[in-house]
Steps between C-alpha positions, in 0.01 A plus 500: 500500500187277444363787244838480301470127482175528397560749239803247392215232450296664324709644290646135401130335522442831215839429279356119505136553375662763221756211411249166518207623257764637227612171421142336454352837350380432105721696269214660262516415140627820345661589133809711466636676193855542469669655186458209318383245663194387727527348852231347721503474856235250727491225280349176610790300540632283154217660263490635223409843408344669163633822387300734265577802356385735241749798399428766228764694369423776222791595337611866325225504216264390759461124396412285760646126616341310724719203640337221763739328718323181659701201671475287776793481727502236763639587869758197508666540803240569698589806664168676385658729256528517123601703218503559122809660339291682188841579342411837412358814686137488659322714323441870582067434417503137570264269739607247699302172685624186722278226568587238741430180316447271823307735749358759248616791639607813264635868482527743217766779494590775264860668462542799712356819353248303291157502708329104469184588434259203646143444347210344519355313161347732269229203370382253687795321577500104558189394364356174458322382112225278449701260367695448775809687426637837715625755344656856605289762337677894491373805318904543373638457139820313567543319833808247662366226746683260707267259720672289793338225691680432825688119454359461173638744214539848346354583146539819305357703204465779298189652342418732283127629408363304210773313505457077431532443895236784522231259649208821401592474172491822398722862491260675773796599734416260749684090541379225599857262579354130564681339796600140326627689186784682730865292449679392760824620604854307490487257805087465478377179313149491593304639213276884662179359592170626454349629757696714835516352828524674849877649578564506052716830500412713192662793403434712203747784323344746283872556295406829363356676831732256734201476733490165663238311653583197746256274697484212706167277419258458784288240530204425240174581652 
């Protein structure tokens, strides 16, 4: 009788340690893609999130449209979720990032079928100019950018080699994109700054290959 009770126990004592940490456990900050529409689970309560996206579609004589999607959408019922109705179909080859504008945290996602190919910078990456200025240097011709500093802003651009935001100057199939030329997105009024600060998210789309880059800066040295 005493080992049935204590079998009893522990089974209850077991269903209660299952049941207690569930309710305090972190949901993790995850992206979803539906048909058309994005969802985000785990985020920090009544913030706001970024959305990015770069599709390309090529259509029947093989000419190619790439479309960006970037918003913020703001979590305001504070249930830790959010979503974007695109109002069209995700893209078969499209890329897909959600950055959590109060704590920083992010995931990228690619429709099913369509392999999101992750990559480190082909150039040097953030770098820092004499002059004071960083900049985000990559050996691509045509790159998108978003850059999101946790409680601050989100600022976006696009840049072509040898193009006028081409800080290098030149066609040499490499960019230079200077951080306080980037433009901020709907919601941010604080001008980009100059210069990256520890926990700046920066993620980079390379809209022809769909290769995507996405980092969270340490601290300077």
């Amino acid at each position: 009788m005493r080992d049935i009770k204590k079998r009893k126990h522990a089974l209850i004592l077991g269903l209660i340690l299952l049941a207690v940490p569930a309710a305090g456990w972190a949901v993790p900050f995850q992206l979803r893609l539906g048909t058309d529409s994005l969802a985000v689970t785990g985020v920090s309560a009544g913030a706001k999130v970024a959305f990015f996206g770069i599709a390309r579609d090529v259509d029947p004589d093989d000419v190619a449209t790439i479309r960006r999607t970037a918003e913020v959408v703001g979590d305001d019922d504070g249930d830790g979720q959010v979503a974007l109705n695109l109002k069209r179909p995700v893209a078969r080859r499209s890329v897909w990032i959600a950055v959590d504008l109060a704590s920083g945290d992010s995931d990228a996602a690619a429709p099913e079928g369509f392999r999101l190919k992750k990559v480190n910078f082909r150039g040097r990456g953030l770098a820092a100019r004499s002059d004071g200025r960083d900049v985000i240097e990559e050996d691509r011709p045509l790159v998108e950018l978003l850059v999101a500093r946790p409680g601050v802003g989100v600022w976006t651009a696009r840049l072509g080699d040898g193009g006028p935001d081409d800080e290098d100057g030149a066609a040499d199939g490499k960019l230079a994109a200077a951080l306080d030329h980037m433009e901020p997105l709907a919601g941010t009024r604080t001008p980009a700054p100059a210069q990256f600060e520890k926990d700046d998210v920066v993620v980079l789309v390379d809209p022809n290959a769909l290769e995507m880059t996405l980092v969270k800066v340490g601290a300077k040295p």
